[in-house]
N, C-alpha and C positions, 0 to 999 in steps of 0.2 A: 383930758384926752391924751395929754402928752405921757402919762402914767399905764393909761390902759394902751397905749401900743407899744411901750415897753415893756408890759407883761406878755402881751404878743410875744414881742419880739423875743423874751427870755424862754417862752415855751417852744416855740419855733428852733430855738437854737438845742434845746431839750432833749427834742424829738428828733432834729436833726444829727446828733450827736449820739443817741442812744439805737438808731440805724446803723450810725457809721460802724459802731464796734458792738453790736449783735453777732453773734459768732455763727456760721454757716456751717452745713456738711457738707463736703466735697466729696467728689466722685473718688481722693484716692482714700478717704477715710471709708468710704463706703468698702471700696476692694481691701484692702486692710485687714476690716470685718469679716470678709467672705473668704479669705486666703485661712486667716486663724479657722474657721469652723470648717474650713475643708479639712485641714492638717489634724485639728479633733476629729473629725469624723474619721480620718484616716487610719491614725490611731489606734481610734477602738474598731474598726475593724480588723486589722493587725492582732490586737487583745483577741478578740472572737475568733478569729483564726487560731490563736496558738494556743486559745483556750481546747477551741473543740480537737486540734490536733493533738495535746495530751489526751483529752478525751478519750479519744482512738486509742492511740497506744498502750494506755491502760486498760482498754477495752481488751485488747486485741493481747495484751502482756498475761490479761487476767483467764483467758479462753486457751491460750496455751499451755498455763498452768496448769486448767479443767484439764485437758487432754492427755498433761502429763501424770497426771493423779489419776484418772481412766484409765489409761494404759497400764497406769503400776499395779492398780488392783486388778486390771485384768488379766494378768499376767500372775497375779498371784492368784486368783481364782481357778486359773489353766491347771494349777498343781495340785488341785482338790477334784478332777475331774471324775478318776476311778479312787474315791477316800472312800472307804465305809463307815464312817463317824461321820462326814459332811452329808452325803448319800441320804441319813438316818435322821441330822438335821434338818435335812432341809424337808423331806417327807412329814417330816414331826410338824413343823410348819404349813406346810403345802395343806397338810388335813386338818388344822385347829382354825384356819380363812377362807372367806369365800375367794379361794384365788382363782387370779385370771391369768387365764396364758397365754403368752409370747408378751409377759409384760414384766418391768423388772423391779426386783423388790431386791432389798439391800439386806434384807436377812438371808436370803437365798443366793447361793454363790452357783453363776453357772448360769442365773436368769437374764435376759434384756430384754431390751422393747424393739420386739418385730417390727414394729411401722418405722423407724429409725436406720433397715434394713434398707440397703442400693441394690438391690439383686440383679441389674444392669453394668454397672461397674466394668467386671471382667469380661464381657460378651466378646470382644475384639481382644482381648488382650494375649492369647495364645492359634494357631494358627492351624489347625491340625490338619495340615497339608497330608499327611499319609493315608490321612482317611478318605480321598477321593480313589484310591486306584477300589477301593472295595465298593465303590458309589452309595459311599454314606457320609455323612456331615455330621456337626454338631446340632442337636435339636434344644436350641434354645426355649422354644413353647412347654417342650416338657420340662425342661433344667428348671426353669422360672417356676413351672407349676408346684415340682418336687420340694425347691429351696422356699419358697413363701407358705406349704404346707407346715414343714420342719418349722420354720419359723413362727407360723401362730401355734402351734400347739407346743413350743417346747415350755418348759417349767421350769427347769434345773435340773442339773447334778441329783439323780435319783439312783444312780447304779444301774437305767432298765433303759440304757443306748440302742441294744438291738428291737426293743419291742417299739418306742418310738420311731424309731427309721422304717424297720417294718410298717408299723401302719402307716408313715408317709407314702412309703413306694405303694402301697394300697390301694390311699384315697386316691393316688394321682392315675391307676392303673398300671404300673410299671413293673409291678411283682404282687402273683397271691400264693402266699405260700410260708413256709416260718420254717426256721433253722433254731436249735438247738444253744447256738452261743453267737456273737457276733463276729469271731474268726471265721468260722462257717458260712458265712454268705458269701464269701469272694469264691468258694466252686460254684455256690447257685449263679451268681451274677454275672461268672464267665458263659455260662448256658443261655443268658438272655441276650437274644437279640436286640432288645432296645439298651441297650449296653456295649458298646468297646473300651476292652482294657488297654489302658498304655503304661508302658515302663513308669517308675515314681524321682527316677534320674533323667527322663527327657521332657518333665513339663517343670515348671514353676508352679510348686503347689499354691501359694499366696497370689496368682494369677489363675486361677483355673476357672471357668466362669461358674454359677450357678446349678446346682443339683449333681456334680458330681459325687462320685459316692466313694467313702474309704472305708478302707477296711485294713485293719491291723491284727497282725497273728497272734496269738499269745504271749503275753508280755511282752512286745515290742511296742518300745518309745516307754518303757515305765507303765504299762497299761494291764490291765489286770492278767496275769498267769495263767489265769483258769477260763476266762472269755474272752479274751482281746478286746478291741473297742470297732465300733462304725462313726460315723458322721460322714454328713452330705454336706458339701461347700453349698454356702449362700451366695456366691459372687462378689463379695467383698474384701477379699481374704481371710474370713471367717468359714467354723464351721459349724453344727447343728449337729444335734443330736437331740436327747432329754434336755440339753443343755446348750448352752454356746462355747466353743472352742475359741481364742481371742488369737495364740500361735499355732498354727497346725505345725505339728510334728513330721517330719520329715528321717525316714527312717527305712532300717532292712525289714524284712519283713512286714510290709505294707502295700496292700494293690488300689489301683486307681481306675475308676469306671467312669467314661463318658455318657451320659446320655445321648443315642442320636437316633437320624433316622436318613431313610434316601434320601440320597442328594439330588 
């Protein structure tokens, strides 16, 4: 008996010992835990931020570049406007695809994509306060109608600017009639009533809105000696013709017609 409650006793003492130094988790080991996985999480948060923040910049590094390489070649394309080798090319082209127009093909210099077109843009952007004493306005319904025509139908640099502008002013109703060269429509267009000419030194041509219409004299701005050139502004600081104009020319020898009507 005396044996069996000494082994009691030794297991008693056991158990009681192997309580005392059981190791517990404490509330500050708990916060400990949750301090480290906040400071991780925080972390890669920070990562993810400056991940997606390069992201951007290289986004936005890489869209600049597009814009600066669009602009070079559109600017180099502007010098092919009146070529007759490009003119010949792109024609050669134009008739061997089923092409589509107002869309832009990279063999064709002079084409873009119409839908791409802001023909709103410069609506507001010039003021033409002189035109009230005559009680006429700017007629933005027709500028819009003229510039989005020009724009689906052009193709390129074809050399044939007065017959495309022609038949815009056409379909839009704003001219029936046909001139001989493209210098030649600035006497028809001073006759038209839905037309006011102003000076080409009191507007901002790269401001002018939507369906304005130029006309340049014979070889003025480099443009052909024996036609001159047309194009109608799109509203963008672009201009339209057969083709897209990227810098409008600014020059003697060139007149500027408003689209308008009663104010």
């Amino acid at each position: 008996m005396v044996y069996i409650k000494s082994k009691k006793n030794y297991a008693d003492s056991i158990n009681s010992n192997s309580n005392k130094t059981a190791p517990k988790k404490t509330s500050s080991s708990k916060s400990y835990a949750s301090i480290k996985l906040a400071q991780s999480n925080a972390e890669l948060e920070k990562l993810k931020s400056n991940l997606e923040k390069e992201q951007e910049e290289l986004k936005q590094t890489l869209q600049a570049k597009q814009q600066e390489d669009n602009a070079a070649r559109n600017s180099y394309e502007d010098l092919f406007a009146d070529d007759p080798i490009t003119a010949a090319l792109n024609l050669a082209f134009i008739n061997t695809v089923n092409y589509k127009r107002g869309h832009r093909y990279n063999n064709v210099k002079g084409s873009f994509d119409a839908g791409n077109v802001n023909f709103y843009r410069n609506d507001k952007s010039i003021d033409f306060n002189t035109f009230a004493k005559n009680g006429i306005k700017y007629s933005a319904n027709a500028g819009h109608n003229l510039a989005k025509s020009m724009a689906s139908n052009s193709v390129g640099f074809t050399g044939y600017c007065a017959k495309y502008v022609r038949q815009g002013l056409q379909k839009t109703h704003m001219f029936n009639g046909s001139t001989n060269a493209a210098a030649d429509m600035g006497s028809v267009l001073a006759k038209n009533k839905k037309f006011q000419e102003v000076s080409p030194s009191s507007v901002n041509l790269k401001a002018l809105p939507a369906g304005c219409v130029l006309v340049y004299a014979r070889g003025a701005a480099g443009y052909s000696s024996k036609y001159g050139h047309i194009e109608v502004t799109l509203g963008d600081s672009r201009a339209c013709s057969d083709g897209v104009t990227n810098n409008i020319r600014s020059t003697q020898g060139m007149r500027v017609f408003i689209p308008v009507e009663r104010a």
